[in-house]
C-alpha positions, 0 to 999 in steps of 0.5 A: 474228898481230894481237894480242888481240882484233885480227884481220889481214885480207889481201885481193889483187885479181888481173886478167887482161888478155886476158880482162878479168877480175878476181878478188878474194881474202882471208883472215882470221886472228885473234891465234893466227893461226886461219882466221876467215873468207876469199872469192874472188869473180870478175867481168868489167869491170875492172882491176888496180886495181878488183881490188884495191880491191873485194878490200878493199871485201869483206874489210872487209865480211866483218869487220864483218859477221863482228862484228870491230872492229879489223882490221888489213889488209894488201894488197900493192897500194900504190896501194890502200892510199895512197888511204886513208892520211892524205892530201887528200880533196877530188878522190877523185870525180875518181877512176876508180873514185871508186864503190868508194872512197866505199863503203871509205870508208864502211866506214872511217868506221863504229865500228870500228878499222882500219889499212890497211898495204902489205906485199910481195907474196912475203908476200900468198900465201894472199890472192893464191892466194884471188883467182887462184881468183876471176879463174879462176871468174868469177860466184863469190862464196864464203865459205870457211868453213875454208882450201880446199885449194889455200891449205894449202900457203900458209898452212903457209909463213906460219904457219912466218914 
């Protein structure tokens, strides 16, 4: 866990490519590790990297939403979290999805603290589970209050990590 008054974000995109949906998942836990907050979300028209980017667009806004301003966020995608890492800036309207990253950018510039990180995937379990659910529901949009059913298994195996 994040350390006080911190809370770690995990998002994960996933899509599946005979159908051409996405889906979107993530959790947020805070310092003693406790369920704050997570969403799965389906939508069709995408790749695996929109996916992944409109996971991190959603948990972010969820946390500022949620009132957390210092957030730290892992996902496992590292083509995501480079485009928001020290790096130029001056051709990202070139990019394909130049929409989505504008808008994280924005959420970025806003009075808070965040660090995107790159973390494995075998340890993104409870966000990759969250966005598998979305890809299988398309036109969801939920917020999970507490941990659904189907992630318990997950975050039983990080919280013993």
């Amino acid at each position: 866990p994040p350390e006080h008054p911190w809370v770690k974000l995990n998002t994960d995109g996933s899509w599946l490519t005979g159908s051409y949906a996405m889906g979107m998942g993530g959790a947020i836990r805070d310092w003693a590790g406790m369920w704050r907050g997570g969403f799965s979300r389906g939508a069709l028209r995408g790749d695996a990297l929109r996916a992944e980017l409109l996971a991190l667009e959603d948990g972010l806004t969820l946390c500022w939403e949620g009132g957390f301003q210092k957030v730290t966020c892992e996902c496992d995608c590292l083509g995501a979290v480079t485009l928001f890492q020290e790096r130029p800036t001056d051709r990202d309207y070139l990019h394909k999805h130049y929409d989505v990253i504008r808008r994280i950018k924005r959420i970025l510039a806003r009075d808070s603290v965040v660090y995107v990180s790159h973390i494995p995937r075998e340890i993104n379990s409870v966000a990759h589970t969250l966005a598998n659910w979305g890809g299988q529901n398309i036109g969801s949009n939920i917020f999970w209050r507490s941990p659904p059913e189907f992630v318990l298994l997950q975050l039983g195996r990080d919280s013993m990590s």
